[in-house]
Backbone as CSV, one residue per row, in Angstrom:
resi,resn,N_x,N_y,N_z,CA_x,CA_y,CA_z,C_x,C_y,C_z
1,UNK,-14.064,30.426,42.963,-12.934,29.862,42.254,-11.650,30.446,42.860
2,UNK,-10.919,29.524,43.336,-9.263,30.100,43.855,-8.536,30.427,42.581
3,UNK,-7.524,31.573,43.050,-6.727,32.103,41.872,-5.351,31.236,43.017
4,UNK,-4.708,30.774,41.928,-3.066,30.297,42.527,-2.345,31.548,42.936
5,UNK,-1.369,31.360,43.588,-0.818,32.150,44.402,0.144,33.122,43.748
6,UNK,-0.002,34.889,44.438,1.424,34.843,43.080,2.480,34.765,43.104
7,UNK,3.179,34.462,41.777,4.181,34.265,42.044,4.277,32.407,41.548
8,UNK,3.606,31.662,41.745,3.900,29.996,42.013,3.322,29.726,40.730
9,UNK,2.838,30.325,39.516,2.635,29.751,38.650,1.279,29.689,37.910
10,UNK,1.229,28.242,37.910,-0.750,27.883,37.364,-0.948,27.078,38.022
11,UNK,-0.366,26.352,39.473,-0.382,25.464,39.726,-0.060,24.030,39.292
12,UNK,0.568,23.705,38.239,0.887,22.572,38.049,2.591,22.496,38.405
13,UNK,2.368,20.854,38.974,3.666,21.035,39.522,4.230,19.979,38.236
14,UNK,5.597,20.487,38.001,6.245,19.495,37.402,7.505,18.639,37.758
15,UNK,7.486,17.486,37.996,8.489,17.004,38.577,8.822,15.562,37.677
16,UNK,10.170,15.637,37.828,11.433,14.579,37.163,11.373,13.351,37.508
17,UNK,11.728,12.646,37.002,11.848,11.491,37.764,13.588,11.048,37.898
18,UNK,13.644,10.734,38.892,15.067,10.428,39.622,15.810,9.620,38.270
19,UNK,17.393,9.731,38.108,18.252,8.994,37.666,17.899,7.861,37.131
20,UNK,18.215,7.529,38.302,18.193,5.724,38.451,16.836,5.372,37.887
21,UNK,15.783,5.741,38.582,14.434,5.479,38.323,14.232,5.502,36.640
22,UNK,14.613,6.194,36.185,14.303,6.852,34.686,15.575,5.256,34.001
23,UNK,15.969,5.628,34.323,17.326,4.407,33.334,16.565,3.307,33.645
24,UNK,15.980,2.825,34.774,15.511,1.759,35.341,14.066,1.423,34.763
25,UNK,13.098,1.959,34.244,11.856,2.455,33.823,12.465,2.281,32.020
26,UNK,13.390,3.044,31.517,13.686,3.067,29.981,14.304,1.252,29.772
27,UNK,15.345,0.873,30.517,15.987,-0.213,30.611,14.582,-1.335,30.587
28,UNK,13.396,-1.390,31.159,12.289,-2.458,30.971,11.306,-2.551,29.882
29,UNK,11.399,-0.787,29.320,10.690,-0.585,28.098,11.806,-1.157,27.155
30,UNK,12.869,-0.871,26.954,13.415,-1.487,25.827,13.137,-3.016,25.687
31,UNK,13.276,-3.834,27.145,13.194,-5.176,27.608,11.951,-5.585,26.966
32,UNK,11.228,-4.963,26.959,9.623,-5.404,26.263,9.731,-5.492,25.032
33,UNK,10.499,-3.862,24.131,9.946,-3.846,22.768,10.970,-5.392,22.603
34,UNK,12.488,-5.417,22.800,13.153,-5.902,22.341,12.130,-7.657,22.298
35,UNK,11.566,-7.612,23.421,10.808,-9.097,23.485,9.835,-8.958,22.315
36,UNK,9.069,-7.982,22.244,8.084,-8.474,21.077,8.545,-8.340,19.651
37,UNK,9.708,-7.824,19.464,10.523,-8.088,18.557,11.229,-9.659,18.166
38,UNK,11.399,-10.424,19.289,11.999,-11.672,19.735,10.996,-12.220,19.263
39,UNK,9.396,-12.285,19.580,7.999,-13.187,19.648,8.138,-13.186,18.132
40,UNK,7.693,-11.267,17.232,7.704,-11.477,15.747,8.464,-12.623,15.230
41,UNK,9.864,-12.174,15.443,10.735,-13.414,14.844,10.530,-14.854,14.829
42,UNK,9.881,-15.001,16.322,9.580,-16.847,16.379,8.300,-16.950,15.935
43,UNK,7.386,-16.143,15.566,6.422,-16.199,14.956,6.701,-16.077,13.405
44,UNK,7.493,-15.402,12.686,7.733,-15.801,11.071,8.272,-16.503,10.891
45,UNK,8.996,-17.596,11.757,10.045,-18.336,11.596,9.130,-19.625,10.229
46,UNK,7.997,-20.511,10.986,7.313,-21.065,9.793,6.794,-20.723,9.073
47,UNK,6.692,-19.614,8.946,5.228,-18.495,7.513,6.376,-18.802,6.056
48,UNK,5.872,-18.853,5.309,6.484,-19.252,4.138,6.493,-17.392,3.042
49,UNK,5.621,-16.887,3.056,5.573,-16.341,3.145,6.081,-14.775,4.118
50,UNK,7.225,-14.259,4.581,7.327,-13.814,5.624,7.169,-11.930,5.778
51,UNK,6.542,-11.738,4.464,6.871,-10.382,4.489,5.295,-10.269,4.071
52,UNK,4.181,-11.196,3.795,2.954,-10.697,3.872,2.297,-11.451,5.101
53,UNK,2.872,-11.594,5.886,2.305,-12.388,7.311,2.120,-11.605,8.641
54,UNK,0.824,-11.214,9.028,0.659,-10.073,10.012,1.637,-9.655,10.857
55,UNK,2.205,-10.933,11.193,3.154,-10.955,12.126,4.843,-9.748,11.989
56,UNK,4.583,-9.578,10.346,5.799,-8.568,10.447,5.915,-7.569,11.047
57,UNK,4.500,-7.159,11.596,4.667,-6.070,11.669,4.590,-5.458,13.341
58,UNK,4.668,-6.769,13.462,5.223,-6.414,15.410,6.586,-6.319,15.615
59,UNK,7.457,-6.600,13.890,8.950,-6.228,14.021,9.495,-5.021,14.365
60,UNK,8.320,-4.052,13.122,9.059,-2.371,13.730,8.271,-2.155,15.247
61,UNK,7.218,-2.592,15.124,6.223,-2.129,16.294,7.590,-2.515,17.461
62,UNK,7.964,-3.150,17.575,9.128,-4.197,18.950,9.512,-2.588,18.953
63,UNK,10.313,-2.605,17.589,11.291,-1.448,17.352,11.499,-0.270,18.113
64,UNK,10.441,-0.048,17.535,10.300,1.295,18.148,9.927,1.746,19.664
65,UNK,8.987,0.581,20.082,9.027,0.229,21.673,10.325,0.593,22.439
66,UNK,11.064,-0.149,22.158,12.741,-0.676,22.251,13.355,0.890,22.377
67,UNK,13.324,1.506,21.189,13.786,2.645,20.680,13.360,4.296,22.026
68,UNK,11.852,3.767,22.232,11.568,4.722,23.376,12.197,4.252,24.574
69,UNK,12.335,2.945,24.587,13.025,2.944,26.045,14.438,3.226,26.320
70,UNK,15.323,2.687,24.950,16.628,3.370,25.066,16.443,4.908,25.253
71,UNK,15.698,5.833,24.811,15.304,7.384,24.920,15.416,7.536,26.550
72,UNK,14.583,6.806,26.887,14.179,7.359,28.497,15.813,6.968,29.320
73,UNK,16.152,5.782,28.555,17.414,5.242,30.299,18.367,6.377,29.595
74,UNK,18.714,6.828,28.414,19.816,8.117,27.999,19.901,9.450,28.927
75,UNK,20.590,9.709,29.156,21.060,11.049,29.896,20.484,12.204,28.836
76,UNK,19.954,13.111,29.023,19.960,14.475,28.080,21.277,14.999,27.122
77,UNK,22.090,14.489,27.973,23.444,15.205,27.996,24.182,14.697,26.096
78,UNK,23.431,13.375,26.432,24.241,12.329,24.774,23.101,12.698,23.976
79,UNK,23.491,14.317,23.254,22.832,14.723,22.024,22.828,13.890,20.606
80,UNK,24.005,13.525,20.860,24.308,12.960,19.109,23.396,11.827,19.558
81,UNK,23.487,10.686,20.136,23.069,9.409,20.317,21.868,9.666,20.562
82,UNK,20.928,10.382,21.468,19.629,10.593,21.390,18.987,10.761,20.035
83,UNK,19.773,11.742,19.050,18.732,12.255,17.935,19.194,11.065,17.022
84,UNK,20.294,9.806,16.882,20.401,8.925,16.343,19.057,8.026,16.630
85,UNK,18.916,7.717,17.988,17.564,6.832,18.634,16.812,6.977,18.264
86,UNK,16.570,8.976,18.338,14.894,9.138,17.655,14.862,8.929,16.636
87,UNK,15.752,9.430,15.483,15.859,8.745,14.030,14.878,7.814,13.617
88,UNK,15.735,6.661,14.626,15.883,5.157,13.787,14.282,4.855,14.909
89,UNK,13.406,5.273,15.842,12.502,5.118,16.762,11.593,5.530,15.027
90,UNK,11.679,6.594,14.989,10.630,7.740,13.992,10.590,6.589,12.725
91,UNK,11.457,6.193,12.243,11.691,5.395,11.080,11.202,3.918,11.146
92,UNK,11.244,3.364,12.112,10.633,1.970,12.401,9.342,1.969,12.698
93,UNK,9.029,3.401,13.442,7.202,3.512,13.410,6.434,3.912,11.549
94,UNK,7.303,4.423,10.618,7.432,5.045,9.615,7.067,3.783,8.859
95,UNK,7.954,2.573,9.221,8.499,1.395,8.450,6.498,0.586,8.840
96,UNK,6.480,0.984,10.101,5.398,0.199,10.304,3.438,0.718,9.808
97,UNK,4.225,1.983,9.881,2.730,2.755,8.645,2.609,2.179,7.078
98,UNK,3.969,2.350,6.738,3.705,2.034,5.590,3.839,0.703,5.323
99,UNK,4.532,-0.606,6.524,3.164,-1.882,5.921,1.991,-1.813,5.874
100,UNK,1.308,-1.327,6.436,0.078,-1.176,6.857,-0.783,-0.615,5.483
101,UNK,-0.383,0.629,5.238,-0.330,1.201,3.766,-0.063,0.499,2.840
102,UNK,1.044,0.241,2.741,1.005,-0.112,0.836,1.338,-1.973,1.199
103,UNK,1.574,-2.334,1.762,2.040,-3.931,1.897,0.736,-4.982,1.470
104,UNK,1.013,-5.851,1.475,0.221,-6.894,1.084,-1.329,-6.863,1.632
105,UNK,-2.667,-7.188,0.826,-3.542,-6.699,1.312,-4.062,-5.550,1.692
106,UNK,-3.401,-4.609,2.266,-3.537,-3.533,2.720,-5.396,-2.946,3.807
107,UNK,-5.429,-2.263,4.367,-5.954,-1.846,4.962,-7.829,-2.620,5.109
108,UNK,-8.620,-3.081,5.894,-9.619,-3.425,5.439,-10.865,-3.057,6.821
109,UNK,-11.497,-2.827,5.891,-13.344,-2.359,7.300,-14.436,-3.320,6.695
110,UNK,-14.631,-3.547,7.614,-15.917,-4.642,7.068,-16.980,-4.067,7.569
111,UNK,-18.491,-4.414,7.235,-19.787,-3.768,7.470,-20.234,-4.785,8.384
112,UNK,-21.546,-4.662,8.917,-22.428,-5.519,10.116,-22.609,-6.774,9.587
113,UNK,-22.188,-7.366,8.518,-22.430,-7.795,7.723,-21.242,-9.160,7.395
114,UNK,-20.425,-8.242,7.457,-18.738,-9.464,7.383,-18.529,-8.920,6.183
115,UNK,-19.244,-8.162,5.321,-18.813,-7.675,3.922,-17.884,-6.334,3.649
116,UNK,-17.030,-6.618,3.217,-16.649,-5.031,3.086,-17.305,-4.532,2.443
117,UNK,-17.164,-2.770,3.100,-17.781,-1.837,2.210,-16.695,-1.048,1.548
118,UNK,-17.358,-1.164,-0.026,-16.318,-0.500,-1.099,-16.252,1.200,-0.786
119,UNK,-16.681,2.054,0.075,-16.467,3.042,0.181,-15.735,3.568,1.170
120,UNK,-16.091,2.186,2.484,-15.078,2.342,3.618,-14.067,2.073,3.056
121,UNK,-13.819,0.516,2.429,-12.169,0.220,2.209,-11.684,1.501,1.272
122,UNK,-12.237,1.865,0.093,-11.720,2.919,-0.113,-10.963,4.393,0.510
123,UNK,-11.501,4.986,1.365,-11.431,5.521,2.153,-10.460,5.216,3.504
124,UNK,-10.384,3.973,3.904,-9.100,3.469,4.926,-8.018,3.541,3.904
125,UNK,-7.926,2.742,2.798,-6.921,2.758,2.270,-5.991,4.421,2.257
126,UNK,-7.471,5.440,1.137,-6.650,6.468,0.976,-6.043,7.414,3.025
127,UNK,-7.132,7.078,3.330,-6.498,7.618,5.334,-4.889,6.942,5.744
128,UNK,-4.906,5.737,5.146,-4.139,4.702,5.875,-2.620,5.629,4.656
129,UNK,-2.685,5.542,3.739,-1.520,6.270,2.833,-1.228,7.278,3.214
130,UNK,-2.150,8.626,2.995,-1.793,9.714,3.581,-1.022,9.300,4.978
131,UNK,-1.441,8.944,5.834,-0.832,9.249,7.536,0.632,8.579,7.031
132,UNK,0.812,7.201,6.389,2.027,6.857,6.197,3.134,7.528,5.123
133,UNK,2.415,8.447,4.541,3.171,9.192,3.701,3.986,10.420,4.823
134,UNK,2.872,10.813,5.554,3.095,11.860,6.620,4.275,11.440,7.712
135,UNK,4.432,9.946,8.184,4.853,9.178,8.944,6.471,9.651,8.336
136,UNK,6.538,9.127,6.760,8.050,8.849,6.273,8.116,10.558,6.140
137,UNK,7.374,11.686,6.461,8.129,13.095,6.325,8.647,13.158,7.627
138,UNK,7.703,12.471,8.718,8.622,12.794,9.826,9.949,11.929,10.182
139,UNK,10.080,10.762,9.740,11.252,10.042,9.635,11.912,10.848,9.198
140,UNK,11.954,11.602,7.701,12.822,11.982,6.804,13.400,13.558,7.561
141,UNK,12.550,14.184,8.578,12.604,15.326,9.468,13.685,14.935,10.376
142,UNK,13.422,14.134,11.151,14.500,13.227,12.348,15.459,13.146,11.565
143,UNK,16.058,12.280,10.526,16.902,12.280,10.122,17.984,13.264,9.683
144,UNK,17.208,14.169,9.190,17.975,15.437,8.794,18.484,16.112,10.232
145,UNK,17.342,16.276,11.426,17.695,16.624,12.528,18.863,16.159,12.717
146,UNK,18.845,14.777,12.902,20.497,14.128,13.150,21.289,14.222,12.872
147,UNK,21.374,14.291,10.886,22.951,15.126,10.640,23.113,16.306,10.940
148,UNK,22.501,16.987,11.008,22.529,18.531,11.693,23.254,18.704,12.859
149,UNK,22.383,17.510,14.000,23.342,17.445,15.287,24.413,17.111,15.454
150,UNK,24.857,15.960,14.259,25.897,15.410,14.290,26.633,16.109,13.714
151,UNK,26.548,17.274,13.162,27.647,17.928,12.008,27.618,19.453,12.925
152,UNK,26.624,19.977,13.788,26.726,21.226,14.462,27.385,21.456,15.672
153,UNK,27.519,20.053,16.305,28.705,19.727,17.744,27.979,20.312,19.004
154,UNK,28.770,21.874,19.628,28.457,22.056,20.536,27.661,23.151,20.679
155,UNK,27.001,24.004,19.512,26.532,24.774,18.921,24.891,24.164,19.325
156,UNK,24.455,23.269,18.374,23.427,22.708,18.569,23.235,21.951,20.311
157,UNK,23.745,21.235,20.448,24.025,20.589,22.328,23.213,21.827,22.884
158,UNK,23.641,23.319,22.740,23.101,24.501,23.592,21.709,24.525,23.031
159,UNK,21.809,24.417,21.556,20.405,24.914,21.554,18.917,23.388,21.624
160,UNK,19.560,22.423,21.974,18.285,21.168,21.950,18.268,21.380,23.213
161,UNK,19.219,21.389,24.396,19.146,21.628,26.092,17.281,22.738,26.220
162,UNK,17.408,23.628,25.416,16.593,24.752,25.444,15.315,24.662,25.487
């Protein structure tokens, strides 16, 4: 077994990805979520129904897509506006647990059978709540992060760089 050299580490190298590349890479992820955000919409457009129709829920899903890619094309440097992104990123994935959780129908497992089983659905349901309960603490975490950043200036800037 080789020992790495000393001095150089553990061997893993870590490397950045260029400027441009990174804005260019975040700029196509947003391009996507923002599209499947676009599809949701032309997809509830006839549901009469529009808030128990599967389809809502590729709204936050777009979202938050969208939300990571504005993350990546941002500079490090735009503290306030980053921890705004992650916010509202954390909160639209948050938004999209808890359709899933408590929204119409809610959660379902079926057996070999096509039947549900009353102990699975039981059990997804209570899994499917918990994680979305967990989901809106971390929304509610981000958020607080943000006024923090936004109210600590250049104080905080030093210490998120870190």
């Amino acid at each position: 077994m080789k020992k790495a050299a000393k001095g150089k580490g553990n061997g893993v190298v870590k490397k950045r990805l260029r400027p441009g590349l990174r804005i260019a890479i975040g700029i196509a992820v947003c391009a996507i979520g923002l599209g499947v955000v676009a599809f949701g919409v032309h997809e509830l457009g006839p549901k009469p129904d529009k808030f128990a129709a599967g389809e809502f829920a590729a709204l936050p899903v777009g979202m938050t897509v969208a939300f990571v890619g504005a993350l990546l094309a941002l500079p490090r440097s735009v503290v306030r506006t980053r921890a705004l992104i992650g916010a509202l990123m954390i909160s639209a994935l948050a938004l999209t647990a808890d359709w899933i959780a408590f929204g119409p129908g809610g959660p379902n497992i079926t057996g070999n059978l096509g039947r549900p089983l009353q102990t699975s659905l039981m059990i997804s349901r209570i899994l499917f709540r918990v994680m979305a309960v967990l989901v809106d603490l971390m929304a509610l975490w981000a958020w607080v992060r943000f006024f923090l950043v936004f109210r600590g200036g250049a104080a905080t800037r030093a210490r998120s760089s870190s």
